[in-house]
N, C-alpha and C positions, 0 to 999 in steps of 0.2 A: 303394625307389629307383625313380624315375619310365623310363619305356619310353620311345625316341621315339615320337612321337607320341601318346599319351598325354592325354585331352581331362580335363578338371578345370572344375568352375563356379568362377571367382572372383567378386569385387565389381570394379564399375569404378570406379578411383580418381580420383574428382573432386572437387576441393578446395571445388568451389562447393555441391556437396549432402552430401558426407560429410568426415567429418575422417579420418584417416590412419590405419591398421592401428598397434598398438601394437605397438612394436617389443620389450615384455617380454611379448609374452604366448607364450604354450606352448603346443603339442596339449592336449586335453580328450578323452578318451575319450567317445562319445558317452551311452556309461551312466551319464558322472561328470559330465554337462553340467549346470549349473543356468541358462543362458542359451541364449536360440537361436544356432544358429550365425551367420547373418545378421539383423541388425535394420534396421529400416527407417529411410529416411531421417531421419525428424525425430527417432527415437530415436538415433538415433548420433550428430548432431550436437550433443545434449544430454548424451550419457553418460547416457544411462538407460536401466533394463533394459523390454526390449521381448520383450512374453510371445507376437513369432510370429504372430499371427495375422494377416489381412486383411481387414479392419483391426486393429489390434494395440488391445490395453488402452487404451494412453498415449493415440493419436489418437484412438481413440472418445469417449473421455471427454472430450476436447478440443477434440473435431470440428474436428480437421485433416485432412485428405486423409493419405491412410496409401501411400508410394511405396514399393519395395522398389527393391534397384538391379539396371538389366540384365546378365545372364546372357553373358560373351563365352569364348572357346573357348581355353585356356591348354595350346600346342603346346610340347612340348621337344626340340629339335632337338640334332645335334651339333656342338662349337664348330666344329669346320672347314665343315658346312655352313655356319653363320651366319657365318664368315666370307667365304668365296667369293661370297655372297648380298650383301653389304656392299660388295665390290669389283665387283659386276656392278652392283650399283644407282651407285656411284658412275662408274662406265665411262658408263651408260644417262643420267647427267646430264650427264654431260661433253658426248657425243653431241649431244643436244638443245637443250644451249647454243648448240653449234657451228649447229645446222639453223637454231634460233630467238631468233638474237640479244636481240631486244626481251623483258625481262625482263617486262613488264605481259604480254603475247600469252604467256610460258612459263605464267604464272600463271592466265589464262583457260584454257589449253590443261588444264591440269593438274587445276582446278578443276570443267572439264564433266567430265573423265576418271571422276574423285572421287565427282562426281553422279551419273553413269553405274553405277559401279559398287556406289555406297549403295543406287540405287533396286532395284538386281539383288537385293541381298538384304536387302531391307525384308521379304520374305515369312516369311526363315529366323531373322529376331530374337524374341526373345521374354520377355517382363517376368519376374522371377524372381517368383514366389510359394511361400513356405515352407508346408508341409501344415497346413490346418487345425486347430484343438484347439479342444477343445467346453471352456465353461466358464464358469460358473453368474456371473449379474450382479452388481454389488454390490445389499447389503439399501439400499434406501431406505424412509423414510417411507411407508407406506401410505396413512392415511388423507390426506395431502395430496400429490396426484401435482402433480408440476411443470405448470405451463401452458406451452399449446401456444408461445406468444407470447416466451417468456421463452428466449434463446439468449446464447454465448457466439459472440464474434466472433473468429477466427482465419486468419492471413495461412495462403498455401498455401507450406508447406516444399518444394515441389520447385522453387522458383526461385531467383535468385539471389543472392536476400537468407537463405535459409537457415541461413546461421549466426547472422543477426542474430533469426531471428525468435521469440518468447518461448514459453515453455510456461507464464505466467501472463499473461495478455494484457489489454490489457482489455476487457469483455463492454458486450454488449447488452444492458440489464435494463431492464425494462417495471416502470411505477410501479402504484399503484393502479387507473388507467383503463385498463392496456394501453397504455398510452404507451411505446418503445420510444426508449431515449437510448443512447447511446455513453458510457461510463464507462471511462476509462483506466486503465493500471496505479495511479496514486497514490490513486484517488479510495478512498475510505471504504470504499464503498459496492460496489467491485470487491473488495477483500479480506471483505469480510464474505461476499460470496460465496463467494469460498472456503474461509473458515470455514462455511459451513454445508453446502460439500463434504465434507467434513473430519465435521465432526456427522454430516453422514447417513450416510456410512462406518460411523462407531463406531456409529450408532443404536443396534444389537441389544446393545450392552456397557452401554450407557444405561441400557434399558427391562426389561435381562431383570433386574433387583434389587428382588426383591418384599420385604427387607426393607426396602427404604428407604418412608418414608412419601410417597405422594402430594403432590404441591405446586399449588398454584393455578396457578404459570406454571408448565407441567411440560416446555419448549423446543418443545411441536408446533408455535405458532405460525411461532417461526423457523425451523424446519425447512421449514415449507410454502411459505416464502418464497424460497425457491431460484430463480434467477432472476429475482427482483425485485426492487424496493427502496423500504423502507416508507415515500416519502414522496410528498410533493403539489408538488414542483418543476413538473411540467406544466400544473399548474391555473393560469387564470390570474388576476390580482388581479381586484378589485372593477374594471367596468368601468360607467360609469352617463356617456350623452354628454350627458345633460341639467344637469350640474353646472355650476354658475358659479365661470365662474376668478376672477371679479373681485372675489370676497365672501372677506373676510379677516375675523379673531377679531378680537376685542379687542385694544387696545393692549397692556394688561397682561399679558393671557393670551399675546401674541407675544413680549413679553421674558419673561416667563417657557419661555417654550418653547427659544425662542435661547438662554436661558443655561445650560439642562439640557442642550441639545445640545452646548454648547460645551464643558462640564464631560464628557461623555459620550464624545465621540469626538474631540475634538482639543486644547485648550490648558489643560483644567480650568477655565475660566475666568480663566487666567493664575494657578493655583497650580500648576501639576506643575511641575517643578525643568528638566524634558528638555523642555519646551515645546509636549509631546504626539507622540504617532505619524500622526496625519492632519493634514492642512492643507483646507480644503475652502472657505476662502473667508471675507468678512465675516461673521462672524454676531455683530456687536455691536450694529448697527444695527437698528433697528425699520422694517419698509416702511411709506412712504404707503400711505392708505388711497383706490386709485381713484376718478378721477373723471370716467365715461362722458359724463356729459353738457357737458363742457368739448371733445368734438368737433362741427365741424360737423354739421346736421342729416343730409347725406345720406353720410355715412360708415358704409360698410358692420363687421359686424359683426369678420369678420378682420381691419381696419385697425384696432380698440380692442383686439382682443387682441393682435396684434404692439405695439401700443404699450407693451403692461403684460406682455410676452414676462418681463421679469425677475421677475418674482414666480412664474416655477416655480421658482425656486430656492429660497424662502422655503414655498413650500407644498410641497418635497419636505423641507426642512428639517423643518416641520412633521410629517410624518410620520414622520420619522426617531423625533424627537422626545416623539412620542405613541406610538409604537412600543417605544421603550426604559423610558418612561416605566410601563405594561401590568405590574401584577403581578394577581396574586390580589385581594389587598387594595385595589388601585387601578385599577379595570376603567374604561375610556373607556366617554365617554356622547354616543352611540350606539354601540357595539361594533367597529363597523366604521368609527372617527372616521380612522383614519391613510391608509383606503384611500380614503377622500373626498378628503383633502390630495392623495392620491396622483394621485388622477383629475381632479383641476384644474391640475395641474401638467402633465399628459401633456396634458389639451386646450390646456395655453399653449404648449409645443412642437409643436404638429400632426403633422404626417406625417414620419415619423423618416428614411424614405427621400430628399425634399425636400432637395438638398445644397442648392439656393438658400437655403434660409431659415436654416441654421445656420451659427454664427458662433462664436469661440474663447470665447468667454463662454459658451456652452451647453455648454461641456466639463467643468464644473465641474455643471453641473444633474444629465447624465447620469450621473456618476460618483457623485453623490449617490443618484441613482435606483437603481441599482445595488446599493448599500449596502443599501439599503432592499428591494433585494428580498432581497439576501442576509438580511436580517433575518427578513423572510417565509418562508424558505425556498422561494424561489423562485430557485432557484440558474442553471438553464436559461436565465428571462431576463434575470437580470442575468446574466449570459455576452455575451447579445446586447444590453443597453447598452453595457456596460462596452467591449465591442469596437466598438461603434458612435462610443462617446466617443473610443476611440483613432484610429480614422481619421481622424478631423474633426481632433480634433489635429494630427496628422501631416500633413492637409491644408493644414493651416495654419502646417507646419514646427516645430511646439513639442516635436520631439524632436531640433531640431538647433539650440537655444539659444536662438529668437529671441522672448524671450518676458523680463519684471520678474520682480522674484521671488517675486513671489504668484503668476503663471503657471506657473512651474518648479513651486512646491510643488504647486500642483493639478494639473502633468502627474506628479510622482513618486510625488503619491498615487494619480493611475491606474493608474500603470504597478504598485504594490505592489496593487491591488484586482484585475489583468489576473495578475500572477503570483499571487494567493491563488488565484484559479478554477481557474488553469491546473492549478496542484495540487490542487487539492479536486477538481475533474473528472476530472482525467490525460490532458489534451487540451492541446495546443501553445499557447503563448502569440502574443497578437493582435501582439507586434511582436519580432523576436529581438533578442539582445541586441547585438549589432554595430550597429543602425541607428539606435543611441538615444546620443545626444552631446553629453547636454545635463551640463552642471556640474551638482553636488549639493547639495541644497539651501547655506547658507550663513544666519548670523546677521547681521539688516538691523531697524534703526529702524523702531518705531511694530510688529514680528512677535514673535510669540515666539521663543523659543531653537529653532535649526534641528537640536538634537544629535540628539535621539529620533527625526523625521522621517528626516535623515540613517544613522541605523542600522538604520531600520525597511525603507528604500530597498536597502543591502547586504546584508541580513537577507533580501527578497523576490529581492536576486540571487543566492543561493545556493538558495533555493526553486528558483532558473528552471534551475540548474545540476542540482540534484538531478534535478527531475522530466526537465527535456530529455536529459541525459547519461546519468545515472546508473540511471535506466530506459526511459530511450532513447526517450522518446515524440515528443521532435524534437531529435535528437543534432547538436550541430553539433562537439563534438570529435572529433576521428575517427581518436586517434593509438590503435595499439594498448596490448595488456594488458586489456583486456574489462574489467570490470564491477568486478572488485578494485580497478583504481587510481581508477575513477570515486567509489567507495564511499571508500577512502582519500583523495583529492582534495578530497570532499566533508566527512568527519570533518577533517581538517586545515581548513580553509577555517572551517568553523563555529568550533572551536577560533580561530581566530586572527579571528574577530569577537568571543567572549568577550572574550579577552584581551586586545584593544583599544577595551574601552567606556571614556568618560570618565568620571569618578566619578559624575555626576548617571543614571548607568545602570547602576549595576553595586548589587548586590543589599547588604543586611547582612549581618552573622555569621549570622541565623536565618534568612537565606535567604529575605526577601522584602524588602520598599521601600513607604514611606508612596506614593509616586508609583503611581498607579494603572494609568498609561501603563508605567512599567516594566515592572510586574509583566506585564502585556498580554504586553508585546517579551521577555521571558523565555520564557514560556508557547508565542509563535512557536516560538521557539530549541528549548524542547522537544520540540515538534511536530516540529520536523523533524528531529531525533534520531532521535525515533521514526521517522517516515517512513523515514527511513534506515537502519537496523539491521532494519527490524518484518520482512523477508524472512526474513533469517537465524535472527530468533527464531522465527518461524512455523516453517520445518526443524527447527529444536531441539524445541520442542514436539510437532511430529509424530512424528520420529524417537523420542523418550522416548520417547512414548507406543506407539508401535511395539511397543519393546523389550523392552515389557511382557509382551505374547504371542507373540514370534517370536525364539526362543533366534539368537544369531548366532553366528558364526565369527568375524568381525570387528563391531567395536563402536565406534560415531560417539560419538567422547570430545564430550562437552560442554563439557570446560573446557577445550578449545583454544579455543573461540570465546564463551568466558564473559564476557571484556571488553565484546565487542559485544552479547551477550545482556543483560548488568548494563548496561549503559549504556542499554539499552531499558528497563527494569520502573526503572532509576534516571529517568529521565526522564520516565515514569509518575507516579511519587509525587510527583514537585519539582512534575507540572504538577496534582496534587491537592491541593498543600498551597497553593501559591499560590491553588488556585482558593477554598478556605475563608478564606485571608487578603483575596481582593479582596471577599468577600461579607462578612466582616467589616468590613472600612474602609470598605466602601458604607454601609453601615448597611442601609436601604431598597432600596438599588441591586441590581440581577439583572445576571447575567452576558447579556451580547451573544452574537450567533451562537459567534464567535469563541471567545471562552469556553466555551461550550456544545459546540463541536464538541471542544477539546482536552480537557474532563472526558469525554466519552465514549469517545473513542481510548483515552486513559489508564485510565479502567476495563476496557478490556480486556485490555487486555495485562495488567492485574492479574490476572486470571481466569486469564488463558490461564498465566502464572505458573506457577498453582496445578498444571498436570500435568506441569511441569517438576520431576526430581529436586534434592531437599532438601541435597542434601552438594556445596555451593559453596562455596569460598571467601569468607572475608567482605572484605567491599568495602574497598577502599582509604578513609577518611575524606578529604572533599572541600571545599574553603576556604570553599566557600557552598552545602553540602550541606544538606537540610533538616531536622531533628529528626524522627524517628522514632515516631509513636505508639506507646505498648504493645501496641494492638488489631491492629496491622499493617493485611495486606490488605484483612480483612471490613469492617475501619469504613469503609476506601477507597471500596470498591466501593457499600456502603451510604448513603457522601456521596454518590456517584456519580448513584444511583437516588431520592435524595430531593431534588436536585437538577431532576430530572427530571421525578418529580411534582409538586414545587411549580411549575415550569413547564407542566405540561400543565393546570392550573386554571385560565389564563387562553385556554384553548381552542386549545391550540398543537399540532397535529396531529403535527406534528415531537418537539415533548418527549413525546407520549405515546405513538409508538412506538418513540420510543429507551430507555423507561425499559420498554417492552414486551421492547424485545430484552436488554437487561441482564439481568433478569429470569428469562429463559427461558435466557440463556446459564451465568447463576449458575446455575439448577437443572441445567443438563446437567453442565458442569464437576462441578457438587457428586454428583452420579451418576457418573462417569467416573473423579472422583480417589479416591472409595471402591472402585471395582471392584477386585476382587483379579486378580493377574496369574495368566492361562492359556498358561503356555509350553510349548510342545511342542516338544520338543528333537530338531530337525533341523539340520542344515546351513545355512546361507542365505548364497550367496556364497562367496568364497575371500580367501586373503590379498589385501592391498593395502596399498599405498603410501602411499596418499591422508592427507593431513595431518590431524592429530584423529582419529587410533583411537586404538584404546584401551592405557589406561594402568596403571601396578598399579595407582595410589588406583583407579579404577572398576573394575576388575574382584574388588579384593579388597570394597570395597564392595558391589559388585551378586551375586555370587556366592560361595556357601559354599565355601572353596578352602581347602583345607592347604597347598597350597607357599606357602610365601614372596615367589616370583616366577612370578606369572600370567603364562601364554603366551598367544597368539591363534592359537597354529599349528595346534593339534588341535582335532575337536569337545569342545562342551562345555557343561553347560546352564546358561545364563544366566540370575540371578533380580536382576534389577536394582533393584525394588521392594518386596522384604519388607519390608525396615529402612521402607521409605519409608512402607507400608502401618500398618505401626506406630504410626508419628510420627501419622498421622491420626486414628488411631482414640482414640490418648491426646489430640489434640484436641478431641474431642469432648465427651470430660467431664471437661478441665481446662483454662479458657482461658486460665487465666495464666500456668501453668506452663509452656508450648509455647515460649513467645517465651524464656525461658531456660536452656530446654533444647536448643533452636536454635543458640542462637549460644554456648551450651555446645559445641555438637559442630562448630561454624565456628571458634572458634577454638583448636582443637586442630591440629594440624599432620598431614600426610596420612600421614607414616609414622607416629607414634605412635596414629593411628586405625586403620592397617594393623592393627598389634601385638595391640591390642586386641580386633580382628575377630579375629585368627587365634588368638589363647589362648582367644576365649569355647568353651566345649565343646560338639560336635555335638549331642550331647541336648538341650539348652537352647536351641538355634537352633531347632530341629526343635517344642519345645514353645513356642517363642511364633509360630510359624507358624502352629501349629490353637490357638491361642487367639486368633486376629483373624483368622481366614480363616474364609468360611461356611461351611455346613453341607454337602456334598456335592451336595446338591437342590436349594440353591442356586447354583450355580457355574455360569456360562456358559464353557463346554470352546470353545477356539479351536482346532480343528483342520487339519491341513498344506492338504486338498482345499479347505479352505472358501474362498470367495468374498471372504470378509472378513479370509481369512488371505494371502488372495495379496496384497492391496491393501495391508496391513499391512507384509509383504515385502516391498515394491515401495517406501513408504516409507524401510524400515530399510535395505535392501540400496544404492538408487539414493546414490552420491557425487560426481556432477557436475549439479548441477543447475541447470537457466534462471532465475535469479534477477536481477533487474533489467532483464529481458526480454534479457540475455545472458548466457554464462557464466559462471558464480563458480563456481571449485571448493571445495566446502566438504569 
């Protein structure tokens, strides 16, 4: 029982840097403590455990500023003092009203008083800092240390955006050259980073398996890549100022070129049924072929090329065109043919800055250009066309209607090329969505069918929602409920563009479409599926894999959040199998960026899969679900990577180090999901509330238990992975059998699996243990002190985590 006067450290409760003392929590004996007593700000307003120091684990590794909260002096008085103190203070204003009428002058008066009295003791305040603890770094990759150049970008939690600000943010990563870009939460290119957080963590679980046989890509690459990102976005194209804009191909070779492009990226040539997903302009027409000498003699050199200003659209075309056209088997002649189109085209636009010279018709040029660099993977500048095209537009008011309707379709194609960056980057889009008012596209005489365009348009407005909202990279809703109802809002929203596509959009029973463009606008839809779950599955995968080595008290059930997990690795496959179906119906034809980016997403998550445990629920069957190979994942991931290298044969810097990192992530994964689990059976954590612990199917699954009905309330050692360790290893040498033996034990029902587990007899458990677990000599031991065990911990244990750069309680 406290003494008057009585001085106690508290926290000071401010709503703007910390969230609120839990009103169920209890003393902890400081002997039984597994959390600090105080945690520092950014960890508190994340709900994450904060291991204390100054700077604590979380903010270092985050390189956030590490605040702790100041230290104020918690007196207990008796009620009748505080009561007489109550009425003297309110006597003492009464007083002062009466002296000082004027309410502004009490408030001045009151105000220096305040000041006065702060400044008196500014000496006697003092920052709380909890006692140091020494403790050993995570293992990273040795032979590839991080470069210096390579950072992660993080807002400062002690201001007033603190609740808002992320614990996966998006970083600074430096390309090839050193080049340093801002990559936002959604880009690719920001999560692969933190997958190879994630890698260099487990490294030592990896590397320490001297049974496994060496592999060519054995993940060091990607591991050295930490902080950076394998590609050549900053380089820039073929620049040559001596080229002539005014030298065009052949007649022939131009309609042939125009009619590949039209087939390629917008109307099929007026076969696709949806009319196509881009609208970009005439391209049925053939250009005159210049003719300088029909100006007067002393007409200078920029007065012949603003005259023939229109043939950069034909010579960006042209590269589109020659660009898409590039396989292996059909290498342009000179090598570098599309970056010539390219560079006659920039000399017919001049100086991009110059607003005199550009006009609503160059809005269509850039936007093409753009395309064209995206194709290049030069993602960087087309950022800066494509946003370049948007202001000239909007200069010109073509986002508030006043424009035919081949204007409208070339501003809705920008505006869907301005929201694919936005996302592919994770950087804000060039115009929000309130200031755009323009009608959607619409079917008009002598165009194609405007249905494809039209759903490619609401399709890129749930993009702008996801990325702006949903992980908050430029939020403009701003009602509460955090990150759940955005993620919800977002699943709904897609769902109800599904279910209102016109028939000339909606897929067959096998789950693809002769229409090429469909299949495309599917593959979108995938995409952003993924986008939108791949948070919550990344926790999943962590967490499994956690679990492996750090026995819990409490256990993050998986199939509370299995719908959203299976809707990610489901959306995976649809966007693999479509992708075999449009190289199929190509015949010839190679997949565009576009394509190219959703096979690779989609292989990962496949992988990543793979360290996810085996005893899920089988899927709901879905009306345009896609047929299931027998080979499952491996053939996936191996279309994935051949994919990849048939792409980097025509010297594609981009496909050869995505099929680099596939690669290296297959070999790690394939090391990772063989490691036998090392659990040392401690405590980690206490009961909780938190929605998704654990269940009897999981715990009678993951651990050898005689009762009937698994508790969480006592210690206990958790082996979450035997059965699973198993499954793998009879993988290996029998591949056909696995897939039947799979959805053998999926479609059993979880109590009759219960049953099964609790009759098999302790011996028998115990003897298929040491018969697929290694030798003693082998076995990398995870221990409580280690480095890799706290970090492991910190995973498994943390249940409120920053997810869409705001709360989602998982």
């Amino acid at each position: 029982m406290q003494q008057p006067h009585e001085q106690q450290q508290t926290e000071t409760p401010s709503r703007a840097s910390r969230l609120p003392v839990n009103p169920r929590r209890h003393k902890v004996a400081p002997e039984q403590r597994k959390r600090v007593a105080t945690a520092c700000n950014s960890c508190n307003v994340r709900r994450i455990k904060c291991s204390g120091e100054k700077p604590c684990r979380q903010c270092r590794s985050s390189s956030r500023d590490c605040v702790y909260p100041t230290v104020i002096e918690k007196v207990a008085v008796a009620r009748n003092e505080l009561e007489d103190l109550r009425r003297r203070c309110e006597a003492a204003e009464r007083v002062l009203q009466i002296k000082v009428p004027d309410a502004a002058e009490r408030r001045q008066l009151l105000q220096q008083e305040l000041d006065n009295t702060t400044s008196s003791r500014a000496g006697s305040s003092s920052s709380f800092t909890p006692p140091q603890q020494h403790r050993q770094p995570v293992p990273q990759p040795q032979p590839q240390p991080q470069p210096q150049h390579a950072q992660s970008w993080r807002p400062d939690p002690s201001g007033s955006d603190a609740e808002a600000s992320p614990a996966n943010d998006g970083r600074m990563l430096s390309d090839l050259d050193g080049n340093a870009r801002f990559l936002g939460e959604t880009s690719g290119a920001t999560f692969l980073d933190c997958l190879k957080e994630f890698m260099s963590t487990v490294f030592p679980l990896a590397y320490n398996r001297p049974w496994l046989s060496p592999t060519p890509n054995n993940g060091s690459t990607f591991l050295a890549s930490l902080g950076r990102y394998q590609t050549y976005d900053s380089r820039p194209v073929y620049e040559d100022t001596n080229v002539d804009p005014l030298v065009l191909p052949s007649r022939r070779d131009m309609s042939v070129m125009l009619n590949d492009l039209r087939f390629f990226i917008q109307d099929g040539s007026g076969t696709f049924p949806c009319g196509g997903i881009y609208w970009w302009g005439d391209l049925g027409s053939v250009p005159v072929d210049p003719n300088p000498g029909s100006f007067p003699a002393g007409a200078s050199r920029q007065d012949v090329l603003d005259k023939y200003r229109h043939l950069a659209f034909y010579h960006t075309a042209f590269a589109v065109a020659c660009q898409a056209n590039t396989t292996a088997a059909r290498m342009p002649d000179p090598p570098d043919l599309s970056q010539v189109y390219f560079a006659r085209a920039r000399r017919l636009l001049g100086n991009p800055l110059d607003i005199t010279s550009w006009t609503i018709s160059d809005v269509a040029v850039l936007a093409l250009m753009g395309f064209y660099l995206i194709e290049m993977n030069r993602r960087d500048a087309a950022y800066m066309y494509v946003s370049n095209a948007m202001h000239i537009a909007m200069m010109h008011g073509a986002h508030r209607g006043w424009l035919d309707e081949r204007g409208k379709r070339v501003f809705w194609t920008l505006y869907i090329l301005d929201r694919w960056l936005s996302c592919l980057m994770g950087r804000p889009p060039t115009i929000s969505e309130d200031a755009v008012r323009l009608p959607l596209p619409c079917d008009a005489p002598s165009l194609p069918p405007a249905a494809g365009l039209r759903a490619h348009v609401e399709l890129a407005r749930i993009s702008g929602h996801i990325v702006c909202n949903t992980y908050r990279v430029a939020p403009y809703d701003h009602h509460p409920a955090g990150a759940a109802r955005h993620v919800e809002r977002a699943l709904q929203m897609l769902e109800t563009w599904l279910s209102s596509l016109p028939p000339t959009l909606q897929l067959t029973v096998n789950g693809a479409s002769t229409d090429p463009a469909c299949c495309l606008l599917h593959m979108n839809y995938n995409q952003l599926l993924v986008l939108l779950v791949r948070p919550i599955f990344f926790v999943a995968v962590k967490k499994a894999f956690a679990e492996r080595y750090v026995a819990l008290e409490r256990h993050w059930n998986i199939e509370h959040h299995s719908p959203r997990i299976r809707a990610c690795s489901d959306a995976a496959r649809r966007n693999l199998y479509l992708a075999r179906w449009l190289l199929k119906l190509g015949g010839s034809r190679k997949l565009l960026q576009a394509g190219l980016h959703h096979v690779f997403n989609a292989a990962i998550i496949l992988m990543l899969e793979e360290l996810l445990p085996q005893h899920q629920p089988q899927p709901q069957p879905q009306p345009q679900a896609p047929p299931l190979s027998p080979s499952a994942e491996s053939d996936d991931v191996a279309f994935a990577i051949g994919v990849f290298d048939e792409e980097s044969k025509t010297g594609s810097n981009y496909a050869r180090d995505c099929a680099t990192v596939l690669k290296d992530l297959r070999s790690l994964i394939q090391r990772l999901r063989h490691a036998p689990p090392g659990i040392v059976p401690v405590r980690v954590g206490g009961p909780s509330s938190t929605p998704g612990l654990s269940t009897p199917e999981d715990v009678t699954l993951g651990a050898r238990s005689t009762s009937s009905t698994p508790t969480t309330t006592g210690p206990r050692e958790y082996h979450p992975h035997h059965h699973h360790h198993h499954q793998h290893q009879h993988h290996l040498h029998q591949p056909h059998q696995p897939h039947q033996h799979h959805q053998h034990h999926q479609q059993q029902p979880p109590l009759q699996l219960q049953q099964q587990q609790q009759q098999q007899p302790q011996p028998q458990q115990q003897q298929q243990q040491q018969a697929f677990a290694p030798s003693p000599g082998l076995h990398f031991q995870v221990n409580e002190g280690d480095a890799i065990y706290q970090e492991l911990a910190m995973w498994a244990d943390n249940t409120d985590l920053q997810l869409y750069s705001n709360n989602y309680l998982i």
